[in-house]
N, C-alpha and C positions, 0 to 999 in steps of 0.2 A: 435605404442603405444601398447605393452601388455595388455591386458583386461583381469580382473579375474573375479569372483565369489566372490560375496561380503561373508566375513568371518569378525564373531561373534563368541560369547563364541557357542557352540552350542548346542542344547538341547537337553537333553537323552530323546528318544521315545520309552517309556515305559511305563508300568502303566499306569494312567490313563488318560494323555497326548495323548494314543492312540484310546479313545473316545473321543475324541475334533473333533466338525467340523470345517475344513478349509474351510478358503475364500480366493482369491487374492484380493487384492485390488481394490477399482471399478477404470474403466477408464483406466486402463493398458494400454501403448503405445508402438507396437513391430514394430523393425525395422528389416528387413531381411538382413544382411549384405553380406550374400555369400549363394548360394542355400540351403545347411544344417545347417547356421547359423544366430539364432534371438538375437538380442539386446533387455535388458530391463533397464530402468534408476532406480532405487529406488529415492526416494524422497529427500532421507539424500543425501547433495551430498559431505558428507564425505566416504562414500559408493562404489566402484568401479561399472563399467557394469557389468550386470550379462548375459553369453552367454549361448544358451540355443540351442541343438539339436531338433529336430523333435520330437524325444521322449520327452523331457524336457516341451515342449511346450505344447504338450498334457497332461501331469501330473500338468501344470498350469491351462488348462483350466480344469479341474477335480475340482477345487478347487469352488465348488459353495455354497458352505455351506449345500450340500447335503450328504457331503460325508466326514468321521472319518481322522481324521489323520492314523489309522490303516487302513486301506483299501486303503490308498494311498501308506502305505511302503508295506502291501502286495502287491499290483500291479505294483508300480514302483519302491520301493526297492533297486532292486538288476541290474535293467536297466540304460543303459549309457544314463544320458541324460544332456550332453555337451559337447562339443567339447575340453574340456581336460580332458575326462573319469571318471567325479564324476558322480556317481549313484546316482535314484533319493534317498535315503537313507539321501545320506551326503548333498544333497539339504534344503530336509526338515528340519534337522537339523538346518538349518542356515536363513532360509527363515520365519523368524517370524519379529516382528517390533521390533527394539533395544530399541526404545524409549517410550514403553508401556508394559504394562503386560501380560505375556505369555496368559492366561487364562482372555479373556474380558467377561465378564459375564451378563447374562440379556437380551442381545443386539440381534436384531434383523441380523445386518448387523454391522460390524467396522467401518463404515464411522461415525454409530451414535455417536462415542466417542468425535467428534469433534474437535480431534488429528488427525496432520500433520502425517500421516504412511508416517515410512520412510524405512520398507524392503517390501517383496512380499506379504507374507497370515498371519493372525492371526488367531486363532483359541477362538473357545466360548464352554464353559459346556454349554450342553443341558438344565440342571435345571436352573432356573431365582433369578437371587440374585443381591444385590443392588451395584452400583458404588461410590465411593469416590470421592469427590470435589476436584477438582484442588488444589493445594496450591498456592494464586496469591500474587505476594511479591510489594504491593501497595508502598512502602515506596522508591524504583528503582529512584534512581536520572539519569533522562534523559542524565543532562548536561555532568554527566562524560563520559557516552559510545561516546558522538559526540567527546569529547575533545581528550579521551585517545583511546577507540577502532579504533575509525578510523583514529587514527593521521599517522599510517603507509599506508593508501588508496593509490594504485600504481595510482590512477588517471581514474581508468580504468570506464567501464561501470555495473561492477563486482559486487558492492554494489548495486544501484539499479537495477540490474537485479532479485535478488536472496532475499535482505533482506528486503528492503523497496520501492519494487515497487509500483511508483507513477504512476497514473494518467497522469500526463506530461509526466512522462518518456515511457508510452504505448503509446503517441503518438507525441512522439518527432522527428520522421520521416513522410512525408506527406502520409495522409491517405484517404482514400476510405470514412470509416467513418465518416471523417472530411470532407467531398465535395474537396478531395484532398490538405487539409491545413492540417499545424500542429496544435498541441497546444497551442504553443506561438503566432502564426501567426492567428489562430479561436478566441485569447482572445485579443488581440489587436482590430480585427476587431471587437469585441463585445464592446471592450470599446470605441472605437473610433462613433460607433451608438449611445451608451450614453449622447453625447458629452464630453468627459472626455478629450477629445485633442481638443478642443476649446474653451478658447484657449487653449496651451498645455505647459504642468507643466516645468517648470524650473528646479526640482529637483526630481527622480524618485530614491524611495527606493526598491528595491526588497527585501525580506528575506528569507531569507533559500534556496536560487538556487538551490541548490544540484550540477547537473554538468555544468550547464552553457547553457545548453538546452533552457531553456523559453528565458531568455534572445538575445541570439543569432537570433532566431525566433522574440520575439516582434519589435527586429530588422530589421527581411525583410521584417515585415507587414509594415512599416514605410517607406515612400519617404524621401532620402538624408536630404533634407530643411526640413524636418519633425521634423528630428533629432538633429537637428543643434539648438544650444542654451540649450539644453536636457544636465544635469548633472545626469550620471546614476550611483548609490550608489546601490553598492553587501553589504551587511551584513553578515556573517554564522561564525558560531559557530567553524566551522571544517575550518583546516586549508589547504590541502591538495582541498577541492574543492570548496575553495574561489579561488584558485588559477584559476582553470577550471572556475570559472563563468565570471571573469577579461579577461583571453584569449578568451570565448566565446562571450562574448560580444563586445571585441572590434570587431572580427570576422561580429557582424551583424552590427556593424558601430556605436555604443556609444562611447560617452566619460566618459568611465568608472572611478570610484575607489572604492578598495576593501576597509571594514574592519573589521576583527576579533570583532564579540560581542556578546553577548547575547540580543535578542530580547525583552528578559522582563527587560532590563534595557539600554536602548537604549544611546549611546555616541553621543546624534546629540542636540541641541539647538532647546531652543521653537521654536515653530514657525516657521522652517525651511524645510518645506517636502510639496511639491504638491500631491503628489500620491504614494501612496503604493501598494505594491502587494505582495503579500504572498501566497504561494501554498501550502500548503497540510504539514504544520509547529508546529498548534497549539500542536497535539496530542501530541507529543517531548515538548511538557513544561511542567514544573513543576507540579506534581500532588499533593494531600496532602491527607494524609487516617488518617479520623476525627472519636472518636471515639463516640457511642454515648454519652458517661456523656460528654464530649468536646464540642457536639453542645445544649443541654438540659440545660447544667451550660454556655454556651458562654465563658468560661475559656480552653486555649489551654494550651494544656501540653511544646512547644516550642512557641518561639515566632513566628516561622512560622504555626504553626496552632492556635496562638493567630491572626497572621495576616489574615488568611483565614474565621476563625470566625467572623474578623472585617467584612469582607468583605459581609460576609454573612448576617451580623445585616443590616450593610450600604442600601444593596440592596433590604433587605424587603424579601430574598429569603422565600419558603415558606419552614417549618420542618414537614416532617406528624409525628400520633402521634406514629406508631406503627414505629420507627425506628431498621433498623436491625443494631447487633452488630460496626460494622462502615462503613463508604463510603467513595468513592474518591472524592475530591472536585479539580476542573480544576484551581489553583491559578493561576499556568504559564498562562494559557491565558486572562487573568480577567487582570493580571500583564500588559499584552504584548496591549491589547485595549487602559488600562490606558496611558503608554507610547502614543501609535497612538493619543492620547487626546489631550497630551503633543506636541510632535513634529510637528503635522498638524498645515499650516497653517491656519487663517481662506477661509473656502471653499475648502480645502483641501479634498481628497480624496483616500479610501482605499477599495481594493481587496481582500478577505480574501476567503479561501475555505479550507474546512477540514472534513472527515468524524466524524459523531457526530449523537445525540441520541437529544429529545427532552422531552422526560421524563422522569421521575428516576433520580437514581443518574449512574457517567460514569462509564463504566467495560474496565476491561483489555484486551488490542490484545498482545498477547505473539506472539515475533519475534524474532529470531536467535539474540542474544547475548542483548537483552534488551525488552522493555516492553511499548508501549503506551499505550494510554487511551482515550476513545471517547469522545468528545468536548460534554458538554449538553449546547444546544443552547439557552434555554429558561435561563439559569442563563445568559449565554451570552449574551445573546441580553436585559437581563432584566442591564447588566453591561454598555449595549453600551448608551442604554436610558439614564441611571441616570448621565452617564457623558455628555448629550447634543449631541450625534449624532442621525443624520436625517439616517435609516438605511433602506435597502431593501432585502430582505429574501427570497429563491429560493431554488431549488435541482441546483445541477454541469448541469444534462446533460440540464433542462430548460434554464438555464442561455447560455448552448451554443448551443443551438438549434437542438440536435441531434434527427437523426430519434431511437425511440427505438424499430424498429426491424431491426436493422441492425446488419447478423451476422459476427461472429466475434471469430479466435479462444480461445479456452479454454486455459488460461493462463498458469496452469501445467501441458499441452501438450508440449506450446509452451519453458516454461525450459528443458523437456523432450528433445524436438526434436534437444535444443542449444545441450545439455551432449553429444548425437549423432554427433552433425557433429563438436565439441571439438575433438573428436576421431578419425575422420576421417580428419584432419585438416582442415574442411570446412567452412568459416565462414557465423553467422546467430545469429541475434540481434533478445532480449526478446524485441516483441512489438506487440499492436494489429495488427492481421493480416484478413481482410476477405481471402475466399475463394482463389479468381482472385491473391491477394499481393501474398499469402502461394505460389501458382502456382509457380508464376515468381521467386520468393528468393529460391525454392528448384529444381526444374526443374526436371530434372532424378530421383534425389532420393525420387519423393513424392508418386509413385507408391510401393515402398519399407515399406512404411508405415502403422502401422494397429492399428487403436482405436485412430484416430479423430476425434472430435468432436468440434462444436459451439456453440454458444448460441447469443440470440439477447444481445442487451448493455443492457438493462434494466432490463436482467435476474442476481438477486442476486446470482446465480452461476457461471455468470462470475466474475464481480469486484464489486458488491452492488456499480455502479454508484450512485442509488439512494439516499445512503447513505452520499453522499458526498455535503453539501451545500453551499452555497454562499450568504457572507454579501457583500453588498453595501453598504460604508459609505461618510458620506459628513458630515463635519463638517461647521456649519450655520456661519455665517457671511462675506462669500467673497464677491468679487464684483458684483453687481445686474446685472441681465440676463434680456437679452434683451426680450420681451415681443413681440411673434407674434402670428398669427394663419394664417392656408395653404388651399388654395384651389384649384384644380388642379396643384398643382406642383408649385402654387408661394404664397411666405411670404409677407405677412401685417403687417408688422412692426406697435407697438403704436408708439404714440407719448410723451408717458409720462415720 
C-alpha cells in the first residue's frame, strides 16, 4: 500500500499567518514503521497516512504553542522531512485542520474548540477574540440516515467502529474489564440476578441490535433448556444489519425472527412481549426543536410539534420562565416507551440504556453523516410514570457492576492504531482494551508505538460511561410472586 502526505488546498505562509502559533494536536500517536520512518493517522479518515522522517518529526514536536508558524519555515523550511522529499515548507502548508478555521482564536489550546481535529497543528492569533456558535441543525430526521445512508452497509464492523461506537460494541469481545465476559453475556447475568428469567419470557424483543453482537452473547450466557420455548424478535430500522442480528443470533442458539420497523411504532400486538431490551437506541429517534412562542402558546407549527406539545401538557413537564429562543424535545423516545406501554404484557419487562442528561433541555452529538440528541431522563421517566410503569433508575457502569478504576485504552488511540495495521495488512478490532489485551493483540508491533495512553472506565475522557443510564421497567399486573425471606442460604416460603 502507497502511503502519502495528506494534501489539502494548502495555505500561503505569509503575512500574518507567519505569527500564528502552532500546536499539534494533543495525544498524537507515532508508529515507527522502518528505522527513519514514522506514521501518523489524522483523525479525518478521509485523509491518507502522513510519513514523516526524523527531521519531520522533530519539526512536530516544535509545535508547542510556543513557537510562530514563521520560525518554524525559518527552521525547517527548506529541510527534508519525509521520506518522499517534501520539505518542512510544503508540510506546513497542508498540516492545519480541514474542517475548522485556519486562525482559532482566543483559545488557550485547540482541543478547547471541542472539534473533532482532523489534520496535525492548528494555529491561534496571540490577541483573544470571541468564537462563533456551532450551527446545530435540530430538525435532522434520524430515520432517514438509518434507512437510506446505510442501506449500502457491506455488513462489516466499519460503521460501529468509526461512527457510532457503542458501548456493546467496546465490549463485544471478552474482556478483562468485564471479569472476562462480554457485554451481552455481563447483561444476561445481571438480568438473570433480577429475576427476570424466572420464570423466562416467552417472547424476547431486542431493538436496534446493530450487528448482532448483544444478541449472539445473551445467547452463551443462557443454558440450551434455557433457551428452548424463548421466541427471539430482532427489530431495526436498517436493513443490511437486521440481517447480521438474524445470523448472529441464530449463532448463539435462538429461535430467531427478524423485522424491518421503526421502534416508535411498533408492528407487534398488545399484549404480546415478555421482555425487551434495547441498547443505546433512544438518541436515533425522533427529536423535535420547539420554538419558544410554540411552547408559551401550546400551539405547534406542524402537527408533529402539535403532537410533542400534547405531550408536554399530558405530562405536566415543567416550562421555566426565561426560555431560550428554542429546544429539542426527545418525541422519538416518549413515542418509543408509549408503544413498550402498548405491546408489554402485564408484568412484562423492559431494558433500556442510552446516554442522556437529567436537566435542561437535550443538546446535539454531531457524528459523521447525521446528528443525535441526549435522552433527558427526567421528561423520561416523568413519561414512564404517567403511563403506569413500575421503573428503576441507575448509571450503565452501576447497573453492571464495573470496577471504575479499571484502565483501559484511549478510544482514538485505539482507531489510530486500527489505520496502522489497515496498512500493514494486520488485523485489529476497535475495542476496549487494558494494558495485558493491547499486549497480546499487538505483540511485536507494540514497542513501535509512541503516545499511548489510558484512562480508568469512569473517566469522561475515555467514553462518559457515566453518562449512560439504565431504566428497569416492569409493567404492574403479572402473575403474583412468590413471597419468601432467606436465612443462611435457605427460603421461607409464605403461605399465603
Amino acid at each position: 500500500m502507497k502511503l502519502a502526505a495528506a494534501i489539502y488546498e494548502p495555505h500561503d505562509l505569509t503575512g500574518e499567518t507567519l505569527g500564528f502559533l502552532a500546536w499539534h494536536i494533543p495525544d498524537l500517536v507515532v508508529y515507527q514503521h522502518i528505522t527513519d520512518e514514522w506514521w501518523l493517522a489524522p483523525l479525518d479518515d478521509n485523509l491518507p497516512l502522513i510519513r514523516l522522517n526524523r527531521t519531520g518529526l522533530d519539526l512536530l514536536r516544535a509545535m508547542t504553542g510556543h513557537t510562530t508558524v514563521g520560525t518554524l519555515v525559518e527552521q525547517y523550511g527548506t529541510k527534508i522531512c519525509g521520506p518522499d522529499g517534501q520539505p518542512g515548507e510544503w508540510h506546513l502548508a497542508r498540516w492545519r485542520l480541514p474542517t475548522t478555521h485556519f486562525a482559532i482564536t482566543g483559545l488557550s489550546h485547540p482541543a478547547a474548540t471541542g472539534i473533532k481535529p482532523s489534520g496535525i497543528f492548528c494555529c491561534s492569533r496571540s490577541a483573544k477574540a470571541g468564537l462563533g456558535k456551532m450551527d446545530l441543525r435540530a430538525k435532522e430526521h434520524l430515520e432517514a440516515f438509518h434507512l437510506h445512508d446505510l442501506a449500502q452497509s457491506e455488513g462489516d464492523d466499519r460503521h460501529f467502529d468509526l461512527i457510532e461506537t457503542t458501548v456493546s460494541h467496546l465490549f463485544r469481545e471478552p474482556s478483562e474489564a468485564l471479569a472476562g465476559l462480554t457485554y451481552g453475556q455481563l447483561l444476561i447475568r445481571q438480568l438473570r440476578r433480577l429475576g427476570w428469567f424466572n420464570p423466562k419470557p416467552k417472547v424476547l424483543l431486542e431493538i436496534g441490535g446493530g450487528l448482532g453482537y448483544v444478541a449472539q452473547e445473551l445467547g452463551k450466557g443462557l443454558l440450551p433448556f434455557e433457551k428452548q420455548g424463548i421466541a427471539y424478535l430482532s427489530l431495526d430500522i436498517t436493513e443490511p444489519f437486521l440481517k447480521l442480528q438474524v445470523s448472529r443470533a441464530k449463532a448463539g442458539g435462538w429461535n430467531v425472527t427478524g423485522t424491518r420497523a421503526n421502534a416508535e411504532s411498533l408492528p407487534l400486538a398488545d399484549h404480546s412481549v415478555d421482555l425487551v431490551i434495547d441498547n443505546e437506541n433512544m438518541a436515533d429517534m425522533t427529536p423535535v426543536q420547539l420554538s419558544r412562542n410554540e411552547l408559551t402558546s401550546g400551539i405547534g407549527d406542524t402537527p408533529q410539534h402539535q403532537e410533542a406539545l400534547d405531550w408536554i401538557r399530558r405530562l405536566r413537564l415543567p416550562i421555566e420562565a426565561d426560555l431560550p429562543e428554542s429546544v429539542i424535545f426527545n418525541l422519538g423516545p416518549i413515542r418509543f416507551v408509549a408503544e413498550l406501554w402498548r405491546v408489554l404484557k402485564p408484568g412484562g419487562r423492559a431494558f433500556l440504556t442510552e446516554f442522556g442528561i437529567e436537566q435542561g433541555w437535550p443538546g446535539p452529538v454531531k457524528l459523521p453523516g447525521h446528528t443525535e440528541y441526549e435522552v433527558q431522563y427526567s421528561h423520561l421517566r416523568q413519561a414512564m410514570r404517567w403511563l403506569g410503569f413500575q421503573e428503576r433508575y441507575l448509571s450503565l457502569p452501576e447497573f453492571l457492576g464495573l470496577k471504575p478504576d479499571t484502565k483501559v485504552l484511549c478510544t482514538v488511540v485505539t482507531y489510530t492504531i486500527q489505520r496502522f495495521c489497515q496498512a500493514i495488512n494486520r488485523p485489529f478490532s476497535v475495542r476496549a482494551y487494558t494494558e495485558k489485551e493491547l499486549r497480546q493483540a499487538l505483540g511485536d508491533m507494540l514497542p513501535k508505538l509512541q503516545g499511548l495512553h489510558y484512562h480508568d472506565l469512569a473517566d469522561p475522557a475515555w467514553f462518559g460511561l457515566q453518562d449512560f443510564k439504565v431504566l428497569l421497567l416492569e409493567k404492574p399486573g403479572g402473575a403474583p410472586k412468590a413471597q419468601f425471606t432467606e436465612n443462611k442460604g435457605y427460603r421461607w416460603y409464605s403461605q399465603k
